[in-house]
C-alpha positions as a Markdown table, in Angstrom:
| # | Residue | x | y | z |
|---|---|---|---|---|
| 1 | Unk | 124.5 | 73.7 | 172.7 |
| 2 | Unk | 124.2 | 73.7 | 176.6 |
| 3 | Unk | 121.8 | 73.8 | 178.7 |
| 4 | Unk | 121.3 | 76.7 | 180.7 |
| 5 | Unk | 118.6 | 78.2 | 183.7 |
| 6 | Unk | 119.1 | 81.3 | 183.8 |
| 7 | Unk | 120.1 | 82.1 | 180.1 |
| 8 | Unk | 118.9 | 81.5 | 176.8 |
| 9 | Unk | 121.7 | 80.9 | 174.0 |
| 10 | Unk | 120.9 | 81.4 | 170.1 |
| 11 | Unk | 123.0 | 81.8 | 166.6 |
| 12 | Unk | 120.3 | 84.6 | 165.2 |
| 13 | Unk | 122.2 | 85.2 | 162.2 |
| 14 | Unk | 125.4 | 83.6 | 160.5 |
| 15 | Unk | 128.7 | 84.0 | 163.0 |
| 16 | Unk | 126.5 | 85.6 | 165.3 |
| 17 | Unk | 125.8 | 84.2 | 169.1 |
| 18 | Unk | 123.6 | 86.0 | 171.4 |
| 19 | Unk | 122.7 | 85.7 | 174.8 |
| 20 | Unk | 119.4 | 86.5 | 176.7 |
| 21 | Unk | 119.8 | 86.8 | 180.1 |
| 22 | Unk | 116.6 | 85.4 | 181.1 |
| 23 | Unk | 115.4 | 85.8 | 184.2 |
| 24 | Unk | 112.9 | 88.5 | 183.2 |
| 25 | Unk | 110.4 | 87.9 | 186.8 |
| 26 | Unk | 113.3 | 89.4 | 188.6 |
| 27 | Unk | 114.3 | 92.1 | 185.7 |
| 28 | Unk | 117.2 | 89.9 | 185.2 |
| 29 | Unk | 118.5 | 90.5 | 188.0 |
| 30 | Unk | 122.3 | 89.0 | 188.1 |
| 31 | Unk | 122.7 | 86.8 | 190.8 |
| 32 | Unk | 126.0 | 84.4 | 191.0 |
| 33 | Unk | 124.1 | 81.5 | 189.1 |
| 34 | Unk | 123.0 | 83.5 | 186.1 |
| 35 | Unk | 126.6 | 85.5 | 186.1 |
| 36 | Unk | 128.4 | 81.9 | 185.7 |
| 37 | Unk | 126.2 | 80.5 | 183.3 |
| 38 | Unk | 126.9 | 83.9 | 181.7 |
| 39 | Unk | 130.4 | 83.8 | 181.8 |
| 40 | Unk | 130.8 | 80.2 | 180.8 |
| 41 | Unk | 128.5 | 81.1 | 177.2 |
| 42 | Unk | 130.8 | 84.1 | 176.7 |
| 43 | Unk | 134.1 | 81.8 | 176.7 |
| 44 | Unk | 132.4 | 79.6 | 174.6 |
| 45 | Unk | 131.8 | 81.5 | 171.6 |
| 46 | Unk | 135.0 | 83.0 | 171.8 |
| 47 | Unk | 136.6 | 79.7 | 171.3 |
| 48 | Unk | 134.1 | 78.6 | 169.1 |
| 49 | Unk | 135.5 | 79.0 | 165.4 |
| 50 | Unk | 132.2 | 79.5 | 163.5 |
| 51 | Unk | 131.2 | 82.5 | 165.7 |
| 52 | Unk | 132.7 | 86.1 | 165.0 |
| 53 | Unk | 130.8 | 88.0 | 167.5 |
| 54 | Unk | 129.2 | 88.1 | 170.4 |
| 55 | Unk | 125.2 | 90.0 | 171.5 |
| 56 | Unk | 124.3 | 90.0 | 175.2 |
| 57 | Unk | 120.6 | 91.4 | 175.5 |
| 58 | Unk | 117.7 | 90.6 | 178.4 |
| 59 | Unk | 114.4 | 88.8 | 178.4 |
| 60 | Unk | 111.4 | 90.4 | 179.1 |
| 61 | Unk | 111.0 | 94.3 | 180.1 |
| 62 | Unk | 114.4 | 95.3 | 180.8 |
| 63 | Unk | 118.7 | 94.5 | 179.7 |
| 64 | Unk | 119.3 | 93.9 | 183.9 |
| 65 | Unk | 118.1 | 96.0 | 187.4 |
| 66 | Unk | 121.5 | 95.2 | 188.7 |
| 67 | Unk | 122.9 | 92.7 | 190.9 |
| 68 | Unk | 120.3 | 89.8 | 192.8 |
| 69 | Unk | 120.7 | 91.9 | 196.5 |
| 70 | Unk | 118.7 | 89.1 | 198.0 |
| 71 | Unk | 121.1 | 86.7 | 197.3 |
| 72 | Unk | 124.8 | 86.4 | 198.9 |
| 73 | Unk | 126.7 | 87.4 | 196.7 |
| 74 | Unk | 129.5 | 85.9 | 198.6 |
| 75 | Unk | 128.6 | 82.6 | 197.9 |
| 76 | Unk | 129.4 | 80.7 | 194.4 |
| 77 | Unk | 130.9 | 83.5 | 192.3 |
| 78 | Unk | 131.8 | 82.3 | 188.9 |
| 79 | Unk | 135.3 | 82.5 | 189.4 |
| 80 | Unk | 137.5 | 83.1 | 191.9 |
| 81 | Unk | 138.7 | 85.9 | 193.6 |
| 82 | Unk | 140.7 | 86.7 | 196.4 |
| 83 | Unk | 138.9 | 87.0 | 199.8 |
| 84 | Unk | 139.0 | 89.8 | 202.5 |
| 85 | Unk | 137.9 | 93.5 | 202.2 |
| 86 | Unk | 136.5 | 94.5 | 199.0 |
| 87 | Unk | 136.4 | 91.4 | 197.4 |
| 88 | Unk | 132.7 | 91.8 | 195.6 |
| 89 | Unk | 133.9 | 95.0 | 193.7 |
| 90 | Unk | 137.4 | 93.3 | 192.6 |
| 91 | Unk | 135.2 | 90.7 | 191.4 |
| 92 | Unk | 132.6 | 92.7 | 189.7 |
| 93 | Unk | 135.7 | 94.1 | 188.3 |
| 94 | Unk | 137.5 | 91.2 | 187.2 |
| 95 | Unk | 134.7 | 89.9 | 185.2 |
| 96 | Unk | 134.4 | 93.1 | 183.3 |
| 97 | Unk | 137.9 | 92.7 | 182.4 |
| 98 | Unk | 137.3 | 89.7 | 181.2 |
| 99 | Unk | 134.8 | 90.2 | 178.7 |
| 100 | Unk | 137.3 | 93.1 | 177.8 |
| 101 | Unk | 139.4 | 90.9 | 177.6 |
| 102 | Unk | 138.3 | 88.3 | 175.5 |
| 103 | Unk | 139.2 | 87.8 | 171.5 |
| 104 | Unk | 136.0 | 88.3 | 170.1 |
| 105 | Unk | 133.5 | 91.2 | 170.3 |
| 106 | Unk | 130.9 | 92.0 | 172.6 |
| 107 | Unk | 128.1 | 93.5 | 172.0 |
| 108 | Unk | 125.7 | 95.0 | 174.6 |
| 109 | Unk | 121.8 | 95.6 | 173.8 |
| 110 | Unk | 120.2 | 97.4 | 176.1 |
| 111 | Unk | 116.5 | 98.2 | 176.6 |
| 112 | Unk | 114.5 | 99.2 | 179.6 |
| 113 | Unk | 116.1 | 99.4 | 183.3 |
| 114 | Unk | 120.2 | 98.8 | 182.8 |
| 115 | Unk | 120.8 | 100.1 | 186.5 |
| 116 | Unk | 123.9 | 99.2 | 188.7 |
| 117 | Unk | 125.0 | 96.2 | 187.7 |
| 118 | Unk | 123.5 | 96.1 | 184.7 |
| 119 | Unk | 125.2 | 99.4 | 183.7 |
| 120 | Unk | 128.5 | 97.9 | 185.0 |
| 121 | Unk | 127.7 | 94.8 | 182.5 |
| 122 | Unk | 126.6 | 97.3 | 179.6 |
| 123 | Unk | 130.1 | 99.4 | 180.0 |
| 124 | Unk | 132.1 | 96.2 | 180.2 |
| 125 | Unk | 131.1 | 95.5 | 176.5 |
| 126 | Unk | 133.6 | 96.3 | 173.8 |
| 127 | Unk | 130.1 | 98.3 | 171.7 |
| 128 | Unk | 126.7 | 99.3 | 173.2 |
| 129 | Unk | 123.2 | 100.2 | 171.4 |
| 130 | Unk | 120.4 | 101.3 | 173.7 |
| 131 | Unk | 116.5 | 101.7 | 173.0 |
| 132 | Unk | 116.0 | 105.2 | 173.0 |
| 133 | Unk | 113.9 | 104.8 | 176.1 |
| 134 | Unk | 116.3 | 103.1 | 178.1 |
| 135 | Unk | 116.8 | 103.5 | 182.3 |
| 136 | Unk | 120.3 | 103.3 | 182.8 |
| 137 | Unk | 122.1 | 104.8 | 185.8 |
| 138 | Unk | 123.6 | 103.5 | 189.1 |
| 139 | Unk | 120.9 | 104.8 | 191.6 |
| 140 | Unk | 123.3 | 102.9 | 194.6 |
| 141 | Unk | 125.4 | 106.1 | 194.7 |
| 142 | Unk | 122.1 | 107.6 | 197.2 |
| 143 | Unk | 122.6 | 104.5 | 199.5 |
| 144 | Unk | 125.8 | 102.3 | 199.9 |
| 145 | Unk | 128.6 | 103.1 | 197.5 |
| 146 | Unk | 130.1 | 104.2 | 194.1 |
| 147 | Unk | 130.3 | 101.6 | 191.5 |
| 148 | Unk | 132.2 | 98.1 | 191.8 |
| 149 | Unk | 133.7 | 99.2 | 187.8 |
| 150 | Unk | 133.6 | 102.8 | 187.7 |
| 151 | Unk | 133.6 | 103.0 | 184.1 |
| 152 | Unk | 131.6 | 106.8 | 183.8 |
| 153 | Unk | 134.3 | 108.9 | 183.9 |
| 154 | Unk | 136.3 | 107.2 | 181.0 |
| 155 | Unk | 133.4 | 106.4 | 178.9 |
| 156 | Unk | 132.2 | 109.7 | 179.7 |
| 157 | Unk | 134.0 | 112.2 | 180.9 |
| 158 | Unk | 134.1 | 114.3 | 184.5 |
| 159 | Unk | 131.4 | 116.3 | 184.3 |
| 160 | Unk | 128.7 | 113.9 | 183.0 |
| 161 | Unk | 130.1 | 111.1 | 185.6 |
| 162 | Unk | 130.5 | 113.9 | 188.5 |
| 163 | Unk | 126.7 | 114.8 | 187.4 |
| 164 | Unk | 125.3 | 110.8 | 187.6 |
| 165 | Unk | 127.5 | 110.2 | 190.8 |
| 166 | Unk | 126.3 | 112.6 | 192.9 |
| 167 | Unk | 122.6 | 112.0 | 191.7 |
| 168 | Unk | 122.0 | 108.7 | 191.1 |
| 169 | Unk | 119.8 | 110.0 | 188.7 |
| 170 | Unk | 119.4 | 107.8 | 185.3 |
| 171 | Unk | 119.7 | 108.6 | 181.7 |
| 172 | Unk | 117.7 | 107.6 | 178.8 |
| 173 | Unk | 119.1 | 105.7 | 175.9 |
| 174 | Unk | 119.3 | 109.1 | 173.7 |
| 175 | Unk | 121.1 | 110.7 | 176.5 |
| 176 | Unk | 123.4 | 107.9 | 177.3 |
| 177 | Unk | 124.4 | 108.1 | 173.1 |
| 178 | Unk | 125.0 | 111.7 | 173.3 |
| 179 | Unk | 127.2 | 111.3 | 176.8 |
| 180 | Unk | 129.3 | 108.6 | 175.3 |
| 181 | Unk | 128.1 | 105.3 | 177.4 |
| 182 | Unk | 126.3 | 103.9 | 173.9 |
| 183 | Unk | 127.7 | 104.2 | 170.3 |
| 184 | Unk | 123.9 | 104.8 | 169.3 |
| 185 | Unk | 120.2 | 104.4 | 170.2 |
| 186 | Unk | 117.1 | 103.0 | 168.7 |
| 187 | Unk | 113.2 | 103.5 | 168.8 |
| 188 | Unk | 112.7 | 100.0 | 170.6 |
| 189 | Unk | 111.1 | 98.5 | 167.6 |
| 190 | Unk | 114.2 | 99.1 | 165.6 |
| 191 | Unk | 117.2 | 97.9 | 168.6 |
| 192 | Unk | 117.1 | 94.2 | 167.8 |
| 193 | Unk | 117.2 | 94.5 | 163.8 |
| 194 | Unk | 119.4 | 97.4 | 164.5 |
| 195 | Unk | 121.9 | 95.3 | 167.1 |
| 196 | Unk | 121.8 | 92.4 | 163.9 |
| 197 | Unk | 122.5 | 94.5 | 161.2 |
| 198 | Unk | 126.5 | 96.0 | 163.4 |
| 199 | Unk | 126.7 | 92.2 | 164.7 |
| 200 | Unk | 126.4 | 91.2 | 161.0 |
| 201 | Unk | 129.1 | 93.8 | 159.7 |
| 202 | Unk | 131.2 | 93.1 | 162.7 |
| 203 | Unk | 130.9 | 89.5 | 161.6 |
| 204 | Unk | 132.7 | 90.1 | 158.3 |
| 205 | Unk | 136.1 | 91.0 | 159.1 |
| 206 | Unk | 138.2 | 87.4 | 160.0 |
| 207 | Unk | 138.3 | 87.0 | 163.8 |
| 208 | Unk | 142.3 | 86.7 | 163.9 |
| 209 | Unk | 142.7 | 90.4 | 162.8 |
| 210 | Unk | 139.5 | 91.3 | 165.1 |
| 211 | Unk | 141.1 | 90.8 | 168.0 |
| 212 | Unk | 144.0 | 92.9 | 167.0 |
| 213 | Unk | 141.5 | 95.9 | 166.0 |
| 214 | Unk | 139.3 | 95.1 | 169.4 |
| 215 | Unk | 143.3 | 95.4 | 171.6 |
| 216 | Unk | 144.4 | 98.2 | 169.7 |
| 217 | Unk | 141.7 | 100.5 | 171.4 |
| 218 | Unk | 141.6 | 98.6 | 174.6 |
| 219 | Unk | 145.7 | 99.6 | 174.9 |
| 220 | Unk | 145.1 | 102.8 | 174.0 |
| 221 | Unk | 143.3 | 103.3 | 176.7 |
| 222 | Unk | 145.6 | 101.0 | 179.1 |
| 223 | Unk | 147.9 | 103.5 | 178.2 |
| 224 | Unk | 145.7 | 106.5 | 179.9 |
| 225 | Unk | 145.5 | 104.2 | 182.7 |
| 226 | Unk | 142.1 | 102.7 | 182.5 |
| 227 | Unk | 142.6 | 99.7 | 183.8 |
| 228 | Unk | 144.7 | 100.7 | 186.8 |
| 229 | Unk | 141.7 | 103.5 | 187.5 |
| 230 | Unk | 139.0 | 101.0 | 187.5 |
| 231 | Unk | 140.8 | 98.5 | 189.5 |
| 232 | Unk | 141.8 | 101.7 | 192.1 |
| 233 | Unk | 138.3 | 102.2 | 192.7 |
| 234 | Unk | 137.5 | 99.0 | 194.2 |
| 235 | Unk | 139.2 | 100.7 | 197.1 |
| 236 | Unk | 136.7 | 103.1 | 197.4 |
| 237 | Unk | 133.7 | 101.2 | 196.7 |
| 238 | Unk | 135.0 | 99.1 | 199.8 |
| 239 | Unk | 135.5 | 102.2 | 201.8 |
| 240 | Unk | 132.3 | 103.4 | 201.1 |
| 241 | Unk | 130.7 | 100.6 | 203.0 |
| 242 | Unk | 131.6 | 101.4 | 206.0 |
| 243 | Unk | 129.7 | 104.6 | 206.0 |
| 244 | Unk | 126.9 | 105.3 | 208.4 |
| 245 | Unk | 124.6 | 105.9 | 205.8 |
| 246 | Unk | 125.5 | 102.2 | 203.9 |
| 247 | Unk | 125.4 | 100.6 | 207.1 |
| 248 | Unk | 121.5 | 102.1 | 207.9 |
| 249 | Unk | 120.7 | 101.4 | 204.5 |
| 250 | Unk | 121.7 | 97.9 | 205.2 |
| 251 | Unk | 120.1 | 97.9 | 208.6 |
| 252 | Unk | 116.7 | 98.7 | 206.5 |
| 253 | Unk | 117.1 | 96.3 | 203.9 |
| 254 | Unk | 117.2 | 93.6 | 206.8 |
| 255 | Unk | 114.5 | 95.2 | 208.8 |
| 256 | Unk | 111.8 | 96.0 | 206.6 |
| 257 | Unk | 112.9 | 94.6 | 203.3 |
| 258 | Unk | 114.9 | 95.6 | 199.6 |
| 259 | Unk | 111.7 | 96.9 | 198.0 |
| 260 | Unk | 110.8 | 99.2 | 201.3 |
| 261 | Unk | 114.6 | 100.2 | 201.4 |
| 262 | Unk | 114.7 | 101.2 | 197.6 |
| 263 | Unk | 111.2 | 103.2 | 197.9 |
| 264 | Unk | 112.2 | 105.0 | 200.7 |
| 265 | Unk | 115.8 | 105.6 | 198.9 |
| 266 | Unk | 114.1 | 107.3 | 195.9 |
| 267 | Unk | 111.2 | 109.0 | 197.5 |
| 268 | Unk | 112.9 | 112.2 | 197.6 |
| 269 | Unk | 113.8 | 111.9 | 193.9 |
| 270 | Unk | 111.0 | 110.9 | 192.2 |
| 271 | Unk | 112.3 | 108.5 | 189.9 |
| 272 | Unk | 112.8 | 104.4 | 190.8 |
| 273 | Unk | 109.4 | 102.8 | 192.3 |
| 274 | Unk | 108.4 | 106.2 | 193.3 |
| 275 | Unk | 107.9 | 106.5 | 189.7 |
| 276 | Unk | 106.6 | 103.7 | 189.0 |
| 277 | Unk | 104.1 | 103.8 | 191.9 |
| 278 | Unk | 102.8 | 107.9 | 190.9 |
| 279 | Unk | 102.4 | 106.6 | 187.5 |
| 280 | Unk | 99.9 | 103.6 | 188.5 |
């Protein structure tokens, strides 16, 4: 199997691959590198024949905190896409679609922080299983834009996405069952032998009439108009930064730092490192 940084790649049970995004000092944070060694494993085990389906899951204390904002994220994306305005969300995008997109299942296990793009990585998966004491949310809406995938209102609904977009605020994994992000939660003792035991019954139908069952939903939902939504709101996430307020929040970021910026962000709210800094 290949040798990867900024992943970790195992066969836990019989026609089962999973990847552990492993980059658990930065809460996994999902810079270009780790997103194309991520993307490569994923194409991988859809072409290999001995694997059925596929388990994405994070190292360490959480799934993913989002995307790595200290890097560029303009630099080495794993695939290309087209340049000019709003090329970062049509990426983030494009790669969602194509884990939709690929035969095999995906299966998302989530514990801890799953925040921006970490949610967008979580939706993007074809089932999702949470600890019940998951943090997932998109906390960006308070600073610089709507989502790259803007998946809450389908997986959702409007007034659960209208509520989360216009807080910020994060749900725990129980909450993100009930609103329809996850198919179910866990106690986190019980998520990984939980995640193994769907994987495992996944596994037994044949992998040629899989990915008929796994397209018959996805077109379903083509047919609403999911996929034309979701790419429309690239526009907007591009729009949004040109804002004042995205511009000062980027103006911060550069002048006194991401972790200042994201503390003074969630002051106000309570929730984020504010949180995490009352608690201590």
């Amino acid at each position: 199997m290949t040798d990867y940084q900024f992943i970790f790649v195992d066969d836990p049970i019989d026609n089962v691959r999973r990847i552990t995004l492993n980059r658990p000092d930065k809460r996994n944070a999902l810079s270009n590198a780790l997103r194309s060694e991520l993307f490569a494993a994923l194409q991988s085990a859809d072409r290999d024949d001995k694997i059925s389906v596929t388990i994405i899951r994070g190292a360490g204390p959480c799934f993913s905190a989002g995307y790595d904002l200290a890097s560029d994220t303009r630099q080495n994306q794993p695939f290309y896409t087209a340049p000019g305005l709003g090329n970062w969300p049509r990426h983030v995008v494009e790669g969602g679609f194509l884990i939709w997109d690929l035969a095999k299942p995906v299966i998302a296990q989530v514990h801890g922080h799953c925040l921006a793009g970490g949610s967008e990585l979580a939706a993007s998966c074809d089932l999702v299983y949470v600890a019940d004491d998951a943090k997932i949310g998109y906390p960006a809406v308070r600073s610089i834009s709507p989502p790259d995938n803007q998946f809450y209102p389908w997986v959702m609904g409007m007034r659960r996405a209208m509520e989360l977009m216009l807080t910020g605020d994060a749900m725990s994994g129980s909450e993100a069952a009930n609103y329809g992000f996850a198919n179910k939660s866990f106690p986190l003792d019980m998520l990984e032998a939980g995640v193994l035991e769907i994987a495992a019954r996944v596994a037994k139908i044949p992998s040629d009439l899989q990915q008929i069952n796994k397209r018959a939903v996805h077109r379903q939902m083509e047919a609403m108009g999911m996929r034309q939504g979701i790419r429309a709101g690239t526009e907007m996430q591009a729009l949004a930064m040109a804002t004042e307020t995205t511009k000062a929040f980027i103006a911060q970021v550069q002048g006194k730092g991401l972790t200042a910026a994201l503390t003074s962000r969630d002051s106000t709210f309570g929730d984020g490192r504010t949180a995490e800094t009352l608690a201590e």
